[in-house]
Each structure stands twice: as C-alpha cells, then as structure tokens.
N, C-alpha and C positions, 0 to 999 in steps of 0.2 A: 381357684377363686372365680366368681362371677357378680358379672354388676347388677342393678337394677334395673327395670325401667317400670316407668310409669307415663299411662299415655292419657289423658282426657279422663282419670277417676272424677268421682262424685259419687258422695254419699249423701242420699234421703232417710232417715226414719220415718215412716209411719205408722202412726196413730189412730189404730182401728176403733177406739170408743169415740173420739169425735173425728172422724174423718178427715184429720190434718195432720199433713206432711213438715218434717223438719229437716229443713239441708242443713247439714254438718259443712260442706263444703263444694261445687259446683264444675270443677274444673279444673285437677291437677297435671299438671307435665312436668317431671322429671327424670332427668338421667345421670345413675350413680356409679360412675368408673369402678369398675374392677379394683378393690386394696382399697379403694377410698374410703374416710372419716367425714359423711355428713352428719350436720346436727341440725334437726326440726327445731326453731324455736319461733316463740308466739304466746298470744295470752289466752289463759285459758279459755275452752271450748273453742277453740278456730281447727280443732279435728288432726290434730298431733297423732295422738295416741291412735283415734281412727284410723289415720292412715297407715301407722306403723302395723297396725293388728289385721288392717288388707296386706298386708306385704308380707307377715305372717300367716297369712290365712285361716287366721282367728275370726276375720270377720267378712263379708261380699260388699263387693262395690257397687254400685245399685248402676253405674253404668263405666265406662273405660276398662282399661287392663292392665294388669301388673303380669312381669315378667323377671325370672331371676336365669342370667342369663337367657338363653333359647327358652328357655320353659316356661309358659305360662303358672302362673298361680291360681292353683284350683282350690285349695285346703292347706291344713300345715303338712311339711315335710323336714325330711332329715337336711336339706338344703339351707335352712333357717333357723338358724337357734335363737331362742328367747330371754332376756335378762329382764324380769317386770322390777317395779320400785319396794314389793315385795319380797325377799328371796323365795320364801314358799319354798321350804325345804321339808320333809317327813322329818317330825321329830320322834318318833322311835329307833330312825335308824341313822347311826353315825356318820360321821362328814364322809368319809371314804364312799358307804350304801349309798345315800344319796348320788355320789355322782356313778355309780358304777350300776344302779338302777336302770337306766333307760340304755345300757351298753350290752347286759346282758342277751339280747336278740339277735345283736350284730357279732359279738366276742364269746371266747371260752370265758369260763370264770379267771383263770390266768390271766388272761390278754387284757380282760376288761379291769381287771385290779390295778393292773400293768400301763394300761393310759390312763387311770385315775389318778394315779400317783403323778405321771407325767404331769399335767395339769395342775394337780395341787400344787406341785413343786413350781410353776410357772407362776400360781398365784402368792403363792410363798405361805401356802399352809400344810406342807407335808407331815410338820411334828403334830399336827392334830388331826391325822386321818382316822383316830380311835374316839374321837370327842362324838358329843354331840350337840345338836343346834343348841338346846337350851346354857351349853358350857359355852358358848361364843357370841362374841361383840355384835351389835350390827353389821357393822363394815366388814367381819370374818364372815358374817352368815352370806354377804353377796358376793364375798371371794369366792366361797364356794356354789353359789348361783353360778356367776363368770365360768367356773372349773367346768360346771354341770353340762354349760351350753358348749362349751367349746369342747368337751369331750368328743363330743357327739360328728366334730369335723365339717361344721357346716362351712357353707359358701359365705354368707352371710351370717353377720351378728349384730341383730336388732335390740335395743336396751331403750326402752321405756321408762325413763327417770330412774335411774337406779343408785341415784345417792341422793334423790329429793327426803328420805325420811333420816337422814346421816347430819351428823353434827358435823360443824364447818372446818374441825382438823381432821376427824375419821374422812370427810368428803375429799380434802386435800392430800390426804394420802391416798387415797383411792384414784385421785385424776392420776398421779403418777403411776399407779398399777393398772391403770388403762392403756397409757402411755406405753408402756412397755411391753404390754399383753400385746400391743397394733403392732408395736413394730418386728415383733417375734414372728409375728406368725400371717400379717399383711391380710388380713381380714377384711374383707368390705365391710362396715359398720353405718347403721343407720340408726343415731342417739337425739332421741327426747329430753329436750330439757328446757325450763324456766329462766334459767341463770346463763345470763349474757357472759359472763367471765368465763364459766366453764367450758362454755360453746369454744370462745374464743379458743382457750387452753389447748382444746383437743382433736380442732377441727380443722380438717384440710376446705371445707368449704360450711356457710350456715347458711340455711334457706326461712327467712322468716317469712311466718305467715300469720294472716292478717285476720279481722274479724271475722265473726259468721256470717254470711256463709265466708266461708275460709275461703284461702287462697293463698296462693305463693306473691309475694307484696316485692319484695328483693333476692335477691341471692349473695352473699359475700364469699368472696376469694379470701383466705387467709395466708397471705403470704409473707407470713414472720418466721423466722427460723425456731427449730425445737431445740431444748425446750423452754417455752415462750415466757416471758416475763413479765405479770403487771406491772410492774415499776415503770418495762421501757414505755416511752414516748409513743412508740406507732402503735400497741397496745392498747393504752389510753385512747387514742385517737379514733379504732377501728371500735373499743368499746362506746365511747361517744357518740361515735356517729349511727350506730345499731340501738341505742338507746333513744338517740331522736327519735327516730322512727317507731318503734317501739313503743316508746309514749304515748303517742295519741292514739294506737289505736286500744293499750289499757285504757287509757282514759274514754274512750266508747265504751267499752265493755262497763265501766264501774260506772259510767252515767246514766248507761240501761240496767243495771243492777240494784245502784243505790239510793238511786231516785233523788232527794233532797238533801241526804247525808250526806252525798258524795261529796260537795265541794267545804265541807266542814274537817276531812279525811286527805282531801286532795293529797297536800304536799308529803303526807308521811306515807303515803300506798305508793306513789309513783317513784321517788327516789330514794330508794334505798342503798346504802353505801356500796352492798356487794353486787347491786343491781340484778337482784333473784325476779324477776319480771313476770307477776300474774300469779305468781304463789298463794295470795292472799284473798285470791278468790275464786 
C-alpha cells in the first residue's frame, strides 16, 4: 500500500475566447497515510472531483505535486484505480468481461478469470459473473465497478461519488460493502462525497473544503468506533458540528447562484434531514 501526498496544487482553467482564467482552487496540502479512509467533502464546485482526477492523473495541476507514495503523478497508472458516480461498464460484455478486460495485459486468460472471480466474490457478486450490465441494479452495476478497480491491485482507491446516483437503501447497503471491501484488503481510499453522514460512516478522517476558489477550510478526525452508528450521541455531534460549517459556505455558493431566489429556498436547500450537502446544485 501507499499514501498520498499532495503539496501546494492549484488548479486554473483558462479561457482562450475571452482571455479569462478560472481557479478551481489555489493552494492544496495534503497528506494521506498509507490504509487510510479520507473523504473530500464540500459544496459543489470547491474542486473535489478536480482534485481527485489530479491524483488520478485524469487531469494536470496547473502548479504543485501529487505523489503516490515515492512517485510522482505524471498520468493515470496501474497504482490508482478509479470508481466514477457512473459505473461505465461495456454493456456487451458480461459482469465477469468487464472486470477481467483490463487484466488481460497483466494475466493468462486463467489467472485473469481467477482474480475476477476473487473480487466478485469480495463484492458478493460471484452468482452473476455470466449477467450482464443491463440484467443488474445500480448498486450491482458499481459492485462490479469496486471489483473492476480493485482487480487491478492498486495502491490506492479513488471513488468519486460513487453512490450519489443510488437510492438511499441501495446507498446504505453499499456503505457497508465499502466497509468491508477497506478492511479486507487495507486500501488507502480517497472518496468524494456530498453527504455529511456518509463521510462520517466511512471515514478515518474528512477534509472539508470550502468555496471557490477552494481550499481545505478544516480537516476532522473520526474517532468513533466501527461500525459507527447515527443514533449514537458523538455521531450526532461530530455530524452537527461539520454541518455548521458547512452551511455557510452553501449558503455562498446558492447566494452567487440564486440571486433573488435564494432566500425564498433558503430553509429547505440547506437542511436536509440526511444532510446530503450541495447535491442540489
């Protein structure tokens, strides 16, 4: 396994028809322990996703460095595997093809059927290694996403919202099959997400961050025993207190957004029971 670092990024877009630059975000430093469970969270546009897809090497940083262990991040590699909010599976070819697709390079045809199945069976889809996408729920289709990336043996497992399109029992059984996928196999995991509870649920630490230009605003320690329970009190507590904060800087985002609407919207965009935070815009 290996950790992350991230030292001084920032991202710019620019805008060659009118010769104007847009920061995503100015100035990141982080450092993600080796096995560790962080989770990105923040309201939309503070450069989540960006950051996750430099650390992927999906995308360039327009100035700092990302490092997964020793090694600099130049492009994607076999070191990184990807869980997007899409599964994005090949629907011609069965749940088993799909994972055993990008193994052939590395494996016999044997070998590579042989840790598919491993996998499947970790995500708990082995009796459907002959389906295909179109025969499968959401929440199957990103089990076998999960199976696809971790075939592969990376160092890291980056997941970029990967239960934002899932309904809220398919999501809830799926935190528990993350739950158990981390502690199987002690994956450093860098996860995207909206939802203050889910963070909480799955996370050895949450780094919120903050409007655009982004930034890292806090970091929180999770130190409640697995596996975590909204019910309990410290729970509640660690969700409330990420939800203050939180708050106000949706509440910038939907005041540059909504212009006049906004405060006719307020109370039902910012508090929502499961406290899914910026989903909404």
């Amino acid at each position: 396994m290996a950790g992350v670092s991230i030292k001084s990024v920032g991202k710019t877009f620019d805008n060659k028809q009118d010769n104007t630059a847009y920061t995503v975000f100015e100035e990141i430093d982080l450092e993600v322990k080796s096995g560790e469970f962080v989770s990105l969270l923040g309201p939309s546009g503070c450069g989540k996703s960006t950051l996750l897809n430099i650390v992927a090497g999906l995308d360039e940083a327009s100035k700092g460095t990302v490092s997964v262990g020793n090694k600099p991040v130049a492009g994607p590699g076999a070191d990184r595997g990807v869980v997007f909010q899409e599964a994005a599976l090949m629907p011609w070819l069965s749940v088993i093809e799909n994972v055993t697709f990008a193994l052939k390079k590395q494996y016999s045809k044997q070998e590579a059927r042989e840790r598919a199945i491993q996998y499947l069976k970790l995500v708990h889809l082995s009796k459907f290694i002959d389906s295909y996408p179109h025969e499968l729920s959401g929440g199957m289709k990103q089990r076998v996403a999960i199976a696809r990336a971790l075939a592969m043996d990376p160092d890291v497992l980056l997941m970029d919202e990967p239960f934002g399109a899932l309904d809220e029992q398919t999501r809830s059984m799926l935190h528990k099959e993350v739950q158990y996928i981390w502690e199987q196999t002690r994956k450093t995991i860098l996860f995207v997400t909206h939802n203050i509870r889910e963070s909480i649920l799955l996370s050895d630490r949450i780094v919120l961050m903050g409007t655009r230009p982004g930034g890292i605003i806090n970091v929180f320690d999770v130190n409640l025993p697995r596996p975590r329970k909204p019910s309990s009190k410290e729970f509640a507590e660690l969700e409330e207190k990420i939800n203050d904060q939180l708050a106000g800087e949706i509440e910038k985002v939907m005041k540059e957004e909504m212009g006049d609407d906004y405060n006719s919207q307020k109370a039902t965009l910012l508090y929502r029971s499961h406290r899914d935070m910026g989903d909404h815009i």
